[in-house]
C-alpha positions as a Markdown table, in Angstrom:
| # | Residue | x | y | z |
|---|---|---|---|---|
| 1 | Unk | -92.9 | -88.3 | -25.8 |
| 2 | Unk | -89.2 | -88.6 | -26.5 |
| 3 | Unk | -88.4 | -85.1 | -26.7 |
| 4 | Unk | -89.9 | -84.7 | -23.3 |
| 5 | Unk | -87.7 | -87.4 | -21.9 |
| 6 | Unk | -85.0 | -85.8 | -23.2 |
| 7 | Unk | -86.0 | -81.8 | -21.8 |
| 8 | Unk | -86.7 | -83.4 | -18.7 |
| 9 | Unk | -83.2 | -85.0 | -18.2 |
| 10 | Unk | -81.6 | -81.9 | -20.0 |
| 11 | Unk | -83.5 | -80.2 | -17.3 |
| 12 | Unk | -81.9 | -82.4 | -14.2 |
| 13 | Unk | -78.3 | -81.9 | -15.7 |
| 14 | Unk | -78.6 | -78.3 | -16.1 |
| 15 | Unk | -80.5 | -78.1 | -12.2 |
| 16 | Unk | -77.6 | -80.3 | -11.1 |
| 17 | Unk | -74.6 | -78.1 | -12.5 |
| 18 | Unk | -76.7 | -75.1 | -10.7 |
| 19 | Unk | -76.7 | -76.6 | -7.7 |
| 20 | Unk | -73.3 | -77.5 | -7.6 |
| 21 | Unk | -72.2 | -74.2 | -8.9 |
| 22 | Unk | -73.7 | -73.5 | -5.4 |
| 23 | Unk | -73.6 | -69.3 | -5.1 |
| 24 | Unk | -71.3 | -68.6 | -8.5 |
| 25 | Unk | -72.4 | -70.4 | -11.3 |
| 26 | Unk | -70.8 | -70.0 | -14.6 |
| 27 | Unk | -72.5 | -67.9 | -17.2 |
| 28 | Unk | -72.8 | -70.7 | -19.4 |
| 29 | Unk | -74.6 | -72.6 | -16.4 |
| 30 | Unk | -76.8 | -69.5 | -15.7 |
| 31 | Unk | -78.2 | -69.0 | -19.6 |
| 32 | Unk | -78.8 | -73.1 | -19.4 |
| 33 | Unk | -80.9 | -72.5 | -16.9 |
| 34 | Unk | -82.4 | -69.5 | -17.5 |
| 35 | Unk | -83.4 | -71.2 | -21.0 |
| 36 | Unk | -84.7 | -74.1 | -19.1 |
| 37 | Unk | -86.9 | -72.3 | -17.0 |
| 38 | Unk | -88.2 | -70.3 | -20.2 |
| 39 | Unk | -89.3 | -73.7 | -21.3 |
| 40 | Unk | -91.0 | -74.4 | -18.6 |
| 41 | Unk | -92.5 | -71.3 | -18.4 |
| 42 | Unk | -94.0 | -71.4 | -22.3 |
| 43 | Unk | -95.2 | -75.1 | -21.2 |
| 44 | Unk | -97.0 | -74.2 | -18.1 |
| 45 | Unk | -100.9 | -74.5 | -18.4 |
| 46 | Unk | -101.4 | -71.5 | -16.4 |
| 47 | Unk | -99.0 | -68.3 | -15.6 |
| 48 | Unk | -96.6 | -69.4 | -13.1 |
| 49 | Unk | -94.8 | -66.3 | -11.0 |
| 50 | Unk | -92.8 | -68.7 | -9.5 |
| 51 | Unk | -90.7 | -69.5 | -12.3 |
| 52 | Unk | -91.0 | -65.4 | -13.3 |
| 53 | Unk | -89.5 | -64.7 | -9.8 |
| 54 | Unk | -86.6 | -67.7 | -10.9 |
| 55 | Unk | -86.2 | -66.1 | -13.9 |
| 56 | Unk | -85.8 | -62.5 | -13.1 |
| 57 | Unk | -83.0 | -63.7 | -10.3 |
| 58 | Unk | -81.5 | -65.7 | -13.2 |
| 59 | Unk | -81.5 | -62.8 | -15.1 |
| 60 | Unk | -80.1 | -60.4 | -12.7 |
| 61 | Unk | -77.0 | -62.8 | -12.0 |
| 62 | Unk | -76.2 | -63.2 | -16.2 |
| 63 | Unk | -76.3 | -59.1 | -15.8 |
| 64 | Unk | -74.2 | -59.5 | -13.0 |
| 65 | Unk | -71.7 | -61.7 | -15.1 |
| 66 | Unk | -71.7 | -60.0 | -18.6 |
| 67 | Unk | -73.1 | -56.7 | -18.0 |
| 68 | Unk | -75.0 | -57.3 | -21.0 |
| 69 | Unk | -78.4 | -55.0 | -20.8 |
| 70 | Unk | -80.5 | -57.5 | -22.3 |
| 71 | Unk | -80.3 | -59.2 | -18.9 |
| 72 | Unk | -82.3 | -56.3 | -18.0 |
| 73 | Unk | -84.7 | -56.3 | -20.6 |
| 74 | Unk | -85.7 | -59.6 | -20.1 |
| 75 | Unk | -86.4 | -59.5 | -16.7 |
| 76 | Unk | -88.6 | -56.2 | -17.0 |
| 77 | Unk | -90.7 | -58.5 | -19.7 |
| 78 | Unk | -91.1 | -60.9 | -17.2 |
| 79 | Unk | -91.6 | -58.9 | -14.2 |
| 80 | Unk | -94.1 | -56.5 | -16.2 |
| 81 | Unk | -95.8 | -60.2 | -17.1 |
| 82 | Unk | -95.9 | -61.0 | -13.2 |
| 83 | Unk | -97.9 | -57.7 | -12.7 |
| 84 | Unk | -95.1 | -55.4 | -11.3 |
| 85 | Unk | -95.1 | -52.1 | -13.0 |
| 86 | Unk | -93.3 | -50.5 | -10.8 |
| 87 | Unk | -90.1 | -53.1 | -10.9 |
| 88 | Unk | -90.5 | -53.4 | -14.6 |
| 89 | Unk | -90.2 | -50.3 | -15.2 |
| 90 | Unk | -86.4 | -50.0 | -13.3 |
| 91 | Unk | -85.7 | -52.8 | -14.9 |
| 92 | Unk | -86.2 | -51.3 | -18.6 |
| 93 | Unk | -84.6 | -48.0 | -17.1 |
| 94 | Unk | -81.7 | -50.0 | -16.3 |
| 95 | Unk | -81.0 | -51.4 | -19.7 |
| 96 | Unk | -81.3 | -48.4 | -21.0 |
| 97 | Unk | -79.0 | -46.6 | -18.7 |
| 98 | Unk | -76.3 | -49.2 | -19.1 |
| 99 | Unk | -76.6 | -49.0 | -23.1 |
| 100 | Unk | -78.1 | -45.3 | -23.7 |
| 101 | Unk | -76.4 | -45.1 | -27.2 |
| 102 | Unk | -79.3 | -47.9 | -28.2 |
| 103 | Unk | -82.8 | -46.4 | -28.1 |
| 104 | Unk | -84.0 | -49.9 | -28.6 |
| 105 | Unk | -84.2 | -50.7 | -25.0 |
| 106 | Unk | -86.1 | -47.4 | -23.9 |
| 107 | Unk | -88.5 | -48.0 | -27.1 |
| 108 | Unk | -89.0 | -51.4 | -26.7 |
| 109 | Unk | -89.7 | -50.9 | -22.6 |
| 110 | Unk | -92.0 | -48.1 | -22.7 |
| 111 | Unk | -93.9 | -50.0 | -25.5 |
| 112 | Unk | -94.7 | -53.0 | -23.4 |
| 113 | Unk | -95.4 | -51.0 | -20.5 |
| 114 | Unk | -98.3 | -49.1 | -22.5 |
| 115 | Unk | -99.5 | -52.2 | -23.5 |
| 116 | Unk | -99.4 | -53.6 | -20.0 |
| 117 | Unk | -102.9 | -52.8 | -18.2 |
């Protein structure tokens, strides 16, 4: 019970700072918030694209910030989760274009999207 009183107002500080960031958050803010809605999303009873949609935005503005492909990565996991093949798949092209001396991405993409039905 405690450590949900203490995600929950974890939760309002990190919603408040992203509000207040209004349209430039820090990156610090963003992966707060990202993380938070990652929590949410591994609590929810059933599969909520709402906080899939959240997250891929949140995803695409720490890309936008760090340039770090990763960003892209994670929001073709969650877009490919949310049923979008097609926007997945960019998404995993992308991380792999913007770090093509890893194979990791382009392996680890074209894996889940085998495994995707």
């Amino acid at each position: 019970y405690q450590q949900q009183k203490k995600r929950e107002k974890a939760g309002k500080i990190i919603d408040l700072a992203f509000k207040r960031a209004g349209g430039n958050p820090s990156h610090q803010v963003l992966a707060a918030h990202a993380s938070l809605l990652e929590g949410k999303l591994s609590r929810a009873k059933t599969d909520n694209r709402s906080i899939r949609q959240q997250l891929i935005a949140t995803y695409e503005a720490l890309y936008a910030k760090r340039h770090d492909p990763f960003y892209h990565y994670l929001a073709g996991k969650h877009a490919l989760a949310a049923g979008d093949r097609a926007r997945a798949h960019d998404y995993f092209v992308r991380a792999y274009r913007a770090d093509p001396d890893s194979a990791a991405y382009q392996k680890a993409g074209s894996i889940l999207m085998r495994r995707s039905p």
